[in-house]
C-alpha distance (Angstrom), angle and dihedral (degrees) to the residues before:
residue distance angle dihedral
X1 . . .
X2 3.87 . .
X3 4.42 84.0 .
X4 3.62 89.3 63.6
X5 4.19 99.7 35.1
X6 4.10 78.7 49.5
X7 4.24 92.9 45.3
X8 3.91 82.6 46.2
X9 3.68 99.0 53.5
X10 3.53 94.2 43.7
X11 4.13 91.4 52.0
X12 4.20 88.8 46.2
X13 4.14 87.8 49.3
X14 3.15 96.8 51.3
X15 4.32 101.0 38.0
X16 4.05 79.1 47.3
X17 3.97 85.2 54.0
X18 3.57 99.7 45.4
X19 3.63 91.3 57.9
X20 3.61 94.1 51.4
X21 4.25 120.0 121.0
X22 3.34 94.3 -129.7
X23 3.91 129.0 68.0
X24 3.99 114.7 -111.6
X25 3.89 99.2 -91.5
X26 4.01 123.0 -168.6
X27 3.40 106.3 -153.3
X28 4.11 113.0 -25.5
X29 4.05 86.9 -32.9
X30 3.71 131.0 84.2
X31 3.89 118.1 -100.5
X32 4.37 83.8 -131.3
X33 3.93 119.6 33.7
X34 3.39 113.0 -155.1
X35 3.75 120.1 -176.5
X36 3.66 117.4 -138.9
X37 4.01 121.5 -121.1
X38 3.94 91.8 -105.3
X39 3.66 104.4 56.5
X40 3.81 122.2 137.6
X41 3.31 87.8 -111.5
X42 3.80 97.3 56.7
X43 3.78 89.4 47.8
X44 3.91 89.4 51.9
X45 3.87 90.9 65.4
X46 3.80 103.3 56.1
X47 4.08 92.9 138.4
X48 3.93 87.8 67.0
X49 4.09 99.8 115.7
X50 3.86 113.6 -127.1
X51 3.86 118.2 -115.7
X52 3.35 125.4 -77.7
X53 3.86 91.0 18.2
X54 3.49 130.2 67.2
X55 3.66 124.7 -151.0
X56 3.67 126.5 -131.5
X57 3.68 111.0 -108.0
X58 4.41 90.4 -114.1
X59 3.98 80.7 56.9
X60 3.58 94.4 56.3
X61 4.14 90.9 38.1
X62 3.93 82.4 51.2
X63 3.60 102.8 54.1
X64 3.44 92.2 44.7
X65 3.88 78.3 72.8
X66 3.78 81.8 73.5
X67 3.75 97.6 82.0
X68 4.01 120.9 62.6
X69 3.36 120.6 -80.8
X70 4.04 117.7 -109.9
X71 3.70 100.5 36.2
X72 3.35 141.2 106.3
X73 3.37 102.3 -115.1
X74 3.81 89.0 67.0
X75 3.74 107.1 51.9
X76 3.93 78.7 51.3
X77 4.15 89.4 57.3
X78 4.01 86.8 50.5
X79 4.13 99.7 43.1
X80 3.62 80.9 44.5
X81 3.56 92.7 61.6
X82 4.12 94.4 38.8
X83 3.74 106.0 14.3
X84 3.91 114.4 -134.5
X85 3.92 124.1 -88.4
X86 3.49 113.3 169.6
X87 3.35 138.0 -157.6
X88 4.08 133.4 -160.7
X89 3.33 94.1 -124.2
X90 3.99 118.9 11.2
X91 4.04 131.6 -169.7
X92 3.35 121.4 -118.2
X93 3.51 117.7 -73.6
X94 3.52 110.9 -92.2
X95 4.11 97.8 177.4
X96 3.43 136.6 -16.9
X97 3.60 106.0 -70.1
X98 3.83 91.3 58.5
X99 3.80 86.2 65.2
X100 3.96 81.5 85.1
X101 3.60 98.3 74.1
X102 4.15 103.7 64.7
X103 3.42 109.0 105.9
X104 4.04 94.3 -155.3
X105 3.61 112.4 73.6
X106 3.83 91.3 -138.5
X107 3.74 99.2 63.9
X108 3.67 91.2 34.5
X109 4.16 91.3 58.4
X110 4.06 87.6 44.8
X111 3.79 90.1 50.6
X112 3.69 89.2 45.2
X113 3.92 85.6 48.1
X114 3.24 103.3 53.3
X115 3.86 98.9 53.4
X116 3.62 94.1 40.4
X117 3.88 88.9 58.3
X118 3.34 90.8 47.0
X119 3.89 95.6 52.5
X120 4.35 106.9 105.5
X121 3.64 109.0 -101.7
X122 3.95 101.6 -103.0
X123 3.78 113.1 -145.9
X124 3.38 107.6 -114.8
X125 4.18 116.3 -126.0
């Protein structure tokens, strides 16, 4: 008998908890963290290609045009698109895939900024 009042008690507890307003929380922080849809990190990804249709890689270059110039979050957009491999000593950039190759992040988001501004605007369907 006190197995099933026990089972029981457990089962209301945790029904009653389920229903609660708040989320579970563990100490001052939710049990779950969800991040919300407009986090800075969301908005640091805009080359990512929606499903079902895959962008050209000048589409993704261009919309990392989106986010200001000189930061971070930028260079990230671009090596996101073509991931870094650098070289000790690269060539001259001859398009945009050669950005790659700079080792320092500064000359390798200027390269990458300069071709992507120079990309035609492609109407966007």
């Amino acid at each position: 008998m006190r197995m099933i009042l026990a089972v029981a008690a457990v089962l209301y507890s945790a029904s009653a908890f389920a229903q609660a307003d708040k989320p579970p929380m563990v100490g001052d922080k939710p049990l779950v963290q969800v991040k919300p849809k407009g986090t800075k990190e969301a908005a640091a990804k805009p080359a990512a290609a929606p499903k079902g249709k895959p962008q050209s890689i000048a589409a993704r270059l261009q919309a990392c045009l989106d986010i200001d110039d000189g930061t971070k979050d930028r260079l990230n957009c671009y090596d996101a698109v073509i991931p870094p491999a650098p070289k000790p000593k690269p060539a001259k950039a001859k398009g945009y895939a050669d950005c790659r190759f700079f080792k320092e992040e500064d000359e390798r988001l200027a390269c990458f900024n300069g071709f992507a501004e120079s990309i035609p605007k492609l109407p966007k369907t």
